[in-house]
N, C-alpha and C positions, 0 to 999 in steps of 0.2 A: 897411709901415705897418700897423699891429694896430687895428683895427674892431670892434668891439661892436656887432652887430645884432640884434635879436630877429625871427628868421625863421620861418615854419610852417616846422613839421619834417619835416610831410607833404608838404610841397610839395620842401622840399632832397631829400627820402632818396627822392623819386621821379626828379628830376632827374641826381640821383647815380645811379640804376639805369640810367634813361634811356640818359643820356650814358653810361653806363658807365664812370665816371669811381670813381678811387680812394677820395679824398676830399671831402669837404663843400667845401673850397676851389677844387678843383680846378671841378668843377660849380657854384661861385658865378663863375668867373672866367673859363669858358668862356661861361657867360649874359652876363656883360657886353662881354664880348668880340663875341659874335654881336648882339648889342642896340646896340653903338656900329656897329657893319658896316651894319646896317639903316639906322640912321638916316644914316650918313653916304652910304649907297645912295640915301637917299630925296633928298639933296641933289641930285644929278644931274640927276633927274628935271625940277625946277626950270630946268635949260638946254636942256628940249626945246623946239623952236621959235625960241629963241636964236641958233641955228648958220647962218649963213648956207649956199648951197651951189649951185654950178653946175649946175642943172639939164640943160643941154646937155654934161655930162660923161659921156666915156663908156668906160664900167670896162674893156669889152671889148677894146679896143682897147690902153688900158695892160696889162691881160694879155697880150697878144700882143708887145707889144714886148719884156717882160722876158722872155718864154718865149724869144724871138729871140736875145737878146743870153745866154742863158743855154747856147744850143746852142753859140755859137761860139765 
């Protein structure tokens, strides 16, 4: 899909250094690319507290069994 932007060009031909990136597209599409990542990161965030969980679990122990069953 071909897009018509009018961008600072100071801001792209830094981005493009930055990133190290070839092209002007290349550094606009890795920006949005890292920019959708964040925000769909920030979503998660949202089910802290959410999760219910065993407090009486105990991690130690299911370690032990797998390391057991992994000897034998």
């Amino acid at each position: 899909m071909s897009t018509n932007l009018a961008l600072d060009d100071a801001l792209i031909n830094q981005a493009v250094a930055v990133g190290q990136h070839r092209t002007k597209k290349a550094a606009v599409t890795a920006a949005l690319q890292e920019y959708i990542e964040r925000h769909q990161q920030q979503e998660i965030v949202k089910l802290f507290g959410t999760v219910s969980y065993d407090a009486g679990y105990d991690y130690k122990t299911h370690r032990s069994r797998k390391k057991r069953a992994k000897k034998t």
